[in-house]
N, C-alpha and C positions, 0 to 999 in steps of 0.2 A: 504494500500500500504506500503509496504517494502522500502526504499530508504538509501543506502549507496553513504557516501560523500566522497570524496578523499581531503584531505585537505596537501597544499604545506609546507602550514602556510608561506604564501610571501605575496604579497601587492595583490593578487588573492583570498584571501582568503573570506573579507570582500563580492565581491561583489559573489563568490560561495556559501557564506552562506545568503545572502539576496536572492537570485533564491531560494536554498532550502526552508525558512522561507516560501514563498508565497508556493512554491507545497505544503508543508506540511500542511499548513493550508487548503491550498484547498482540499485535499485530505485523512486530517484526521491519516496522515502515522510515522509511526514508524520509526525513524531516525538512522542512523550508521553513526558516525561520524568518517572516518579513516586517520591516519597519518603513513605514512611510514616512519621511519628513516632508516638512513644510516646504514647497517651493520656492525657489527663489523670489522676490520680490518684484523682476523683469520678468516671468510667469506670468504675473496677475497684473501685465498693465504699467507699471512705475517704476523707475527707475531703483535700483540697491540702495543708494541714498550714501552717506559717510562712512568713512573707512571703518569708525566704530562700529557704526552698523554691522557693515561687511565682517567688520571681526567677530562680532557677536553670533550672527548665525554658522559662521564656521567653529567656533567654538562649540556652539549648541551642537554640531553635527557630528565633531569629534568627538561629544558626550554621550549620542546616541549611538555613534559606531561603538566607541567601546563598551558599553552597555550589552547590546546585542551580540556583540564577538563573546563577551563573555557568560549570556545565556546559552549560544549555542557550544561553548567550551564545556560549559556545566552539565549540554545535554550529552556529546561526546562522549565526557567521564563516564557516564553513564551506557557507555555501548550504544548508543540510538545515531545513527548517521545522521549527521546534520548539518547545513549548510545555514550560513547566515545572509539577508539581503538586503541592505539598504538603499531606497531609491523615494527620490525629491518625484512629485506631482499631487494630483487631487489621493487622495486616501482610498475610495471606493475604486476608481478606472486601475488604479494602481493594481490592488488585493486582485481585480477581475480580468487585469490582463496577465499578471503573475501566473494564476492558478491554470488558466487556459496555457500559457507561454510553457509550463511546466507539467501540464498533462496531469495533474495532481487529482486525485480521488475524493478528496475531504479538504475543506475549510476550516479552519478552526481557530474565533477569534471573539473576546468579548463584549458584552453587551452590557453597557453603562444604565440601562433602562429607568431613563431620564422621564418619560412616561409623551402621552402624544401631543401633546402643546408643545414641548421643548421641539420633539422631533419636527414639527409642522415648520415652526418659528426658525431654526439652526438648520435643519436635517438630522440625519442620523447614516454613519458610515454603515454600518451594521444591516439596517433598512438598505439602503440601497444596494449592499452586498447580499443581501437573502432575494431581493427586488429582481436582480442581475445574473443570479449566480446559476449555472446548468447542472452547476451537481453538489451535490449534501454539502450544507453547513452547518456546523455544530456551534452552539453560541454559549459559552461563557458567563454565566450571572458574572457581573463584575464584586458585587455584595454577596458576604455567607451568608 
């Protein structure tokens, strides 16, 4: 089995990657470990803006790779093959071009359940990955 993880890297993350660790093991599967970040600023329209700026989200992104490199270290340890991804654009086209790009069997990624006002007002990655998605997604309460 194929299994790509959508990772927020929020307080969702721990209890998304404990669900993964048991499928995996039960099912012997090959792991995608993915992190969307935020797109560049010239993505959405406007210019990067000041060098601070500019530093600031290359910071942020080396805090999110290393983050992730070391989820999927942790799942390794673990004997679960596992590949780490980071990639800048929208959050949903992201997780839905990933899993297709990857042939992957399962989805598997948290649900903030924010309840449907929020969702209507913001969206919800989550909705539009279940919305989108052609084959099984498994969702995560983000709350025990």
């Amino acid at each position: 089995m194929r299994i790509l993880v959508a990772l927020d890297l929020s307080t969702a993350t721990e209890r998304t990657l404990a669900t993964t660790i048991k499928l995996a093991r039960a099912t012997q599967s090959e792991v995608w470990l993915l992190h969307v970040a935020a797109p560049e600023p010239d993505f959405v329209g406007y210019t990067a803006g000041s060098k601070v700026v500019r530093d600031q989200v290359a910071h942020e992104h080396r805090e999110e790779h290393r983050q992730l490199q070391a989820h999927a270290q942790a799942l390794r340890d673990l004997g679960i093959d596992t590949t780490a991804l980071l990639i800048q654009g929208p959050s949903s086209e992201v997780i839905l071009g990933e899993a297709s790009r990857l042939a992957v069997d399962l989805v598997v990624m948290a649900t903030h359940g924010r309840g449907a006002l929020m969702d209507l007002v913001v969206g919800s990655v989550s909705h539009a990955v279940l919305a989108g998605s052609r084959i099984p997604v498994l969702m995560v309460p983000a709350r025990g």
